[in-house]
C-alpha positions in Angstrom: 14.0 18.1 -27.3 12.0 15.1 -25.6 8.6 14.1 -27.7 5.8 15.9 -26.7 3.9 13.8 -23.6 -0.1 11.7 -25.2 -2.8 14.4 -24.0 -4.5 11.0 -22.4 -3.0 7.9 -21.9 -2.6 5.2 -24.5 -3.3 1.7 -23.5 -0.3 -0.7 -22.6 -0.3 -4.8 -22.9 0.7 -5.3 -19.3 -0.3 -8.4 -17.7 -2.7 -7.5 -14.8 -3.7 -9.9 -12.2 -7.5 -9.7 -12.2 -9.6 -11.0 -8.8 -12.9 -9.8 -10.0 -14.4 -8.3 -12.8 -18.1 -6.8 -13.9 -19.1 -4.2 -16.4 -19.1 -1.8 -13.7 -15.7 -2.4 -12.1 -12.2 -4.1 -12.0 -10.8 -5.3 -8.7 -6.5 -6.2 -9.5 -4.0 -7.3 -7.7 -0.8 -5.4 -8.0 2.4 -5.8 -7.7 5.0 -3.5 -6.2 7.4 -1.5 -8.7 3.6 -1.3 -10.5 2.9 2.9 -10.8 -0.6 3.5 -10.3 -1.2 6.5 -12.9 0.8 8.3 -15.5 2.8 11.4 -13.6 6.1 13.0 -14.3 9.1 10.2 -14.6 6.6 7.8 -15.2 4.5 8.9 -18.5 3.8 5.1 -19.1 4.0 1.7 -17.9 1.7 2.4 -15.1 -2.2 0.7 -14.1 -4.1 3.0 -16.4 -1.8 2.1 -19.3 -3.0 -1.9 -18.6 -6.6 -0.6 -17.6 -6.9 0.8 -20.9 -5.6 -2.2 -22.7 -7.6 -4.3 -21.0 -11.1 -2.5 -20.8 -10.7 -0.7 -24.2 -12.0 2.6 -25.0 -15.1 2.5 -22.7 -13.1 3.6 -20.1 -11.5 6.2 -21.2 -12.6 9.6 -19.3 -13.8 7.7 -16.6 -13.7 10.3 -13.5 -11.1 12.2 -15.7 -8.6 11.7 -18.6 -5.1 11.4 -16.9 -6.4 8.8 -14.5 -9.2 7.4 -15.5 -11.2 5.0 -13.7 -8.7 5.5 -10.6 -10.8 6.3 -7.6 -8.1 5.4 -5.0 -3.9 4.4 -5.0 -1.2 2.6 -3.7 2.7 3.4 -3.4 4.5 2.3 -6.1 6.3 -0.4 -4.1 3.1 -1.7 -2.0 1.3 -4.7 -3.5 -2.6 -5.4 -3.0 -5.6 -4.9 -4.2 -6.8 -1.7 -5.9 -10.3 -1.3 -7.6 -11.0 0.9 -10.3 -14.5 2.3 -11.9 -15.2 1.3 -15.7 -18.4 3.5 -15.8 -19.3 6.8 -14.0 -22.1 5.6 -12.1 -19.3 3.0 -10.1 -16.9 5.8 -10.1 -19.4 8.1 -8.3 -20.7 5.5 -5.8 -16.9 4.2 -5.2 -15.4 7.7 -4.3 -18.6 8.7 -2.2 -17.9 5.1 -0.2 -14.1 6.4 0.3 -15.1 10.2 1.4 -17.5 8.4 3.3 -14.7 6.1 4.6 -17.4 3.3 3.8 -14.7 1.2 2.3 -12.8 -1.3 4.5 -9.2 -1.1 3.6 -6.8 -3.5 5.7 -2.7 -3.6 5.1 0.0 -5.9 6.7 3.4 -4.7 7.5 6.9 -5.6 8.8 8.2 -2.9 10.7 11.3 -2.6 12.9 10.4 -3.8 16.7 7.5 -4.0 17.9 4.7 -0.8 19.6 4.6 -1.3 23.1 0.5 -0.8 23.3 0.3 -3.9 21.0 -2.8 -2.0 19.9 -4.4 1.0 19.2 -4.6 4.3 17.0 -2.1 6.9 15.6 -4.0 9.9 15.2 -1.7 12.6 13.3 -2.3 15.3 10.8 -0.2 14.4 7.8 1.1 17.3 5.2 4.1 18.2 3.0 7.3 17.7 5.2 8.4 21.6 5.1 12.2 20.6 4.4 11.9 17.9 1.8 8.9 18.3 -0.3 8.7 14.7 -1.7 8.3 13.6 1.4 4.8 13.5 4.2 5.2 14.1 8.1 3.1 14.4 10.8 2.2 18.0 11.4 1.6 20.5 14.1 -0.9 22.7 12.5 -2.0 22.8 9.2 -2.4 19.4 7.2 -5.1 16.8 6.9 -6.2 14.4 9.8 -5.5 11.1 9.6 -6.4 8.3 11.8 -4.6 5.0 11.4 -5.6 1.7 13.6 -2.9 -1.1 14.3 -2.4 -4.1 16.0 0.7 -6.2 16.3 -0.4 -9.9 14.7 2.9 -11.3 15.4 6.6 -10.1 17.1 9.7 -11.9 16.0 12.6 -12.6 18.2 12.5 -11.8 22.1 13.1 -8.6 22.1 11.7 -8.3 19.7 13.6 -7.2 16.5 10.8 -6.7 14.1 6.7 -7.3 13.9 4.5 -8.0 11.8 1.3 -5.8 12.3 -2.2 -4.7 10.7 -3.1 -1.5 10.0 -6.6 -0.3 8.9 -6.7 2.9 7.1 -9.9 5.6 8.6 -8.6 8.0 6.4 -6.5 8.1 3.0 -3.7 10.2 2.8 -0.8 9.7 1.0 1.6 7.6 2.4 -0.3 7.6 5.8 0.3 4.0 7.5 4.1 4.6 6.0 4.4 8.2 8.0 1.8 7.6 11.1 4.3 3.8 11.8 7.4 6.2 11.2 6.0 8.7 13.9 5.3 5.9 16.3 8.9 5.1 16.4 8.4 1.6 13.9 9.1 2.8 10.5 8.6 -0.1 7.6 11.3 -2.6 6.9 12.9 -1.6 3.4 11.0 2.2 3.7 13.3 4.0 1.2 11.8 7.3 2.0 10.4 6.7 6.0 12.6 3.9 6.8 15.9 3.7 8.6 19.0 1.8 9.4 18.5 -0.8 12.1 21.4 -2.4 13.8 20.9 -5.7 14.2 21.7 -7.4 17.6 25.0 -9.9 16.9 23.1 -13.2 15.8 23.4 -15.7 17.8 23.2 -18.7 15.5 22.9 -19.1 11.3 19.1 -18.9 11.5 19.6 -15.2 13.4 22.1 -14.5 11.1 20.2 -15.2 7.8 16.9 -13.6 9.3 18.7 -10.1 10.2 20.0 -10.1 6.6 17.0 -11.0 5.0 14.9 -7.5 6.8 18.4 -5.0 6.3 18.2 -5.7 2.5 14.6 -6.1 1.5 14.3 -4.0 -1.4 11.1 -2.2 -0.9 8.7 -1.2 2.2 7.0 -4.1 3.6 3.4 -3.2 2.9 0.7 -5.1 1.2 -3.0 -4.2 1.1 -4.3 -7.8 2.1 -8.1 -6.5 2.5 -10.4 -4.9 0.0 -14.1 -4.3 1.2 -17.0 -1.8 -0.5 -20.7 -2.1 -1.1 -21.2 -3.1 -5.0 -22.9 0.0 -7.2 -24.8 -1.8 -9.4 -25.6 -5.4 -7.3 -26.5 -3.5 -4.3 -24.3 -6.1 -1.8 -21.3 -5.5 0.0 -18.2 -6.9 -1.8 -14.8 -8.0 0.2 -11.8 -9.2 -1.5 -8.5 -10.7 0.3 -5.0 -11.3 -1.1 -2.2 -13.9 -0.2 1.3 -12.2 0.5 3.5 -11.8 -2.5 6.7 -14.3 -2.7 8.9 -11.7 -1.5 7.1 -10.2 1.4 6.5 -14.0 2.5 9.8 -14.7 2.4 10.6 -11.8 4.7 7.9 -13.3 7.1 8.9 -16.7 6.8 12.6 -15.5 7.6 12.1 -13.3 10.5 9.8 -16.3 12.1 13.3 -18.1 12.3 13.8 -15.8 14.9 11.2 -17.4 16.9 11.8 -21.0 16.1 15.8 -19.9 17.5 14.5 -19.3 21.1 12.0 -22.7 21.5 
């Protein structure tokens, strides 16, 4: 028989990388493969596990015991920043900013060509996909709406092969930009879930070459939460956090610009 699973969970030493700090919240940046909160087939080594450790017992409770402190989530495999509550007060004021949709939340991703509009929104109620039930889709009827804004920052290659683009989340469902870029016809590069098979066009030189195998085997979906933005509880001002690209998502950038730098 497996061990019986903590009734709350039990702090973790897990290095965090920390952006800002105050006695009423804790603004991290995380790194992909990084679980948010304890669930079933992760029970530990997750963000509430380190929060723990690293606040101590004050925030235990916080907005509730299995996830305290937690007032919003990313993926498991999208870096950026995440804020959590270490007293109720922040944790009330936090999630009436996000129902509110009072907090500015800004993501880049690599996807596979490019949208045609260059700009604009993909509005598209997102539920439980009725054949595969660990998966989101678009839905005809039922479902929550779901508004996702995007514009391409940067196509790469002439026709062009990928983009990198900026989405900005109205609402927050789960896995929205992932599903709403999917719908569009520009899934995520490295999407295990939304993503797809791309076939690249035969490269025409080394640079091509390297660049086309750089995006088929990225390891995760190419989203990071680059933007953070709220108004502060306790110090009354607005608050706005941004984040540099991990090594690996750079490196996806930095290789798919060779596509570029092949046509000049």
């Amino acid at each position: 028989m497996p061990r019986p699973l903590d009734a709350e969970p039990r702090g973790e030493a897990i290095p965090l990388n920390v952006v800002y700090e105050d006695s009423d919240l804790i603004v991290i940046e995380k790194p992909s493969g990084l679980v948010v909160h304890p669930a079933a087939g992760n029970p530990t080594g997750t963000l509430v596990n380190a929060l723990i450790a690293h606040c101590g017992a004050s925030l235990g409770g916080i907005g509730g015991v299995a996830r305290p402190g937690i007032v919003h989530r990313l993926d498991k495999d999208t870096s950026g920043l995440l804020v959590a509550a270490k007293n109720e007060r922040a944790m009330a004021s936090l999630a009436k900013q996000f129902e509110h949709h009072a907090i500015e939340r800004a993501y880049h991703a690599v996807v596979w060509g490019a949208p045609r509009a260059g700009a604009g929104m993909v509005e598209g109620r997102i539920g439980r996909n009725p054949f595969d039930r660990k998966r989101m889709a678009v839905m005809r009827t039922g479902g929550k709406e779901a508004r996702t804004r995007y514009r391409v920052l940067e196509p790469f290659g002439p026709r062009p092969f990928a983009s990198l683009v900026e989405c900005r989340l109205e609402t927050g469902r789960t896995h929205q930009i992932r599903v709403h870029l999917t719908h569009l016809g520009h899934p995520l590069i490295g999407d295990p879930s939304y993503g797809r098979a791309r076939q690249s066009p035969r490269p025409k030189n080394r640079a091509e070459e390297m660049a086309y195998t750089v995006a088929a085997d990225f390891p995760r979906q190419a989203l990071h939460a680059y933007l953070l933005g709220f108004h502060h509880p306790s110090l009354h001002k607005p608050m706005r956090f941004e984040s540099q690209w991990p090594d690996d998502f750079k490196g996806l950038v930095e290789a798919l610009r060779g596509l570029n730098l092949t046509q000049q």
